[in-house]
C-alpha positions as CSV (number, residue, x, y, z in Angstrom):
1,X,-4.7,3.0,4.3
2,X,-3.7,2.8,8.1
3,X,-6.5,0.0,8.2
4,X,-4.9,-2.0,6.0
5,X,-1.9,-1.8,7.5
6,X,-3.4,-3.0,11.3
7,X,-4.8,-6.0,8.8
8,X,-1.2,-6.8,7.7
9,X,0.9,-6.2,11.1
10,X,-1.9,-8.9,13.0
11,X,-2.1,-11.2,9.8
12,X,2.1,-11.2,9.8
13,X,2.5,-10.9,13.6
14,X,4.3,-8.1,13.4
15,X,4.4,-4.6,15.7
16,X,4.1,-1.0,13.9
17,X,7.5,-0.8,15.9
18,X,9.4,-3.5,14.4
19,X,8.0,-1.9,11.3
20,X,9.3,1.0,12.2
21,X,12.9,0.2,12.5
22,X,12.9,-2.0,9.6
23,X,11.5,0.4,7.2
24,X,13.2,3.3,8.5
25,X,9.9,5.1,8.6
26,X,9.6,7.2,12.1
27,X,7.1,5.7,14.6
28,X,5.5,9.2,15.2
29,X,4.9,8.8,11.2
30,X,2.6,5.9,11.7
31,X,1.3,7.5,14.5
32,X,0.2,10.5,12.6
33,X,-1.3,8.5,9.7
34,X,-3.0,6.5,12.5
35,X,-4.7,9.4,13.9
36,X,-5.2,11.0,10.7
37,X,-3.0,14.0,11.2
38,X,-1.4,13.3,8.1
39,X,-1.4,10.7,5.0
40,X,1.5,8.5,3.8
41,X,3.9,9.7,0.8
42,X,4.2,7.4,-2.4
43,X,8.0,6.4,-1.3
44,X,6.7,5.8,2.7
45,X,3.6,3.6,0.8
46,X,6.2,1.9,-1.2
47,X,8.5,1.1,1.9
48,X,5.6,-0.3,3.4
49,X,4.2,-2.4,0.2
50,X,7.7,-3.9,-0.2
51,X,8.1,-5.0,3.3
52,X,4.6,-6.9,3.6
53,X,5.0,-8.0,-0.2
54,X,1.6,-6.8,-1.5
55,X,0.8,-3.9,-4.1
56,X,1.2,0.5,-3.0
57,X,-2.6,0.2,-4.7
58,X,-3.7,-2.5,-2.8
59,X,-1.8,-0.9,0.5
60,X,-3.2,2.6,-0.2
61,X,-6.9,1.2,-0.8
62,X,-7.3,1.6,-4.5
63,X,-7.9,-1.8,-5.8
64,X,-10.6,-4.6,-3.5
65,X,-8.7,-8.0,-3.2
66,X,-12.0,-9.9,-3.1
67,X,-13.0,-8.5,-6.6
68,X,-11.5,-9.8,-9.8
69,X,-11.7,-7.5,-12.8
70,X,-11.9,-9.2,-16.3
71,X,-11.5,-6.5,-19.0
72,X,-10.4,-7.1,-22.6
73,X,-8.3,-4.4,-24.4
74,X,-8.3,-3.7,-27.7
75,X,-5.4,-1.9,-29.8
76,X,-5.7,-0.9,-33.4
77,X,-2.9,0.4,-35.3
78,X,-4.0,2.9,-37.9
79,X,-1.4,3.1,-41.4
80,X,-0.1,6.7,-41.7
81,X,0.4,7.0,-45.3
């Protein structure tokens, strides 16, 4: 996750700081998700997602933004009788 987050603070000129005080998320947060003393909360990730405008999957590392997916779904409704 913290990778992704260096990617967006250089790509949107930005400091973990300013991030920081923005977000309301403590700088000693950051710092221990940095060093890997601890990992983010869903509402932290969120906080985060929101303020650089991209997805809490994409943030936390679940989905590859060079990758489409192309899947086809298929729903049946069965009659009860």
């Amino acid at each position: 996750m913290y990778k992704r987050f260096e990617l967006l603070l250089e790509k949107n000129k930005v400091t973990a700081a300013e991030v920081s005080r923005r977000t309301g998320i403590l700088k000693s947060t950051l710092s221990k998700w940095k060093y890997g003393i601890s990992t983010p909360k869903m509402d932290k990730l969120k906080l985060i997602a929101d303020f650089f405008h991209v997805s809490v999957e994409w943030l936390a590392g679940y989905d590859n933004p060079n990758e489409t997916f192309e899947y086809q779904v298929e729903i049946s409704f069965v009659d009860k009788v």
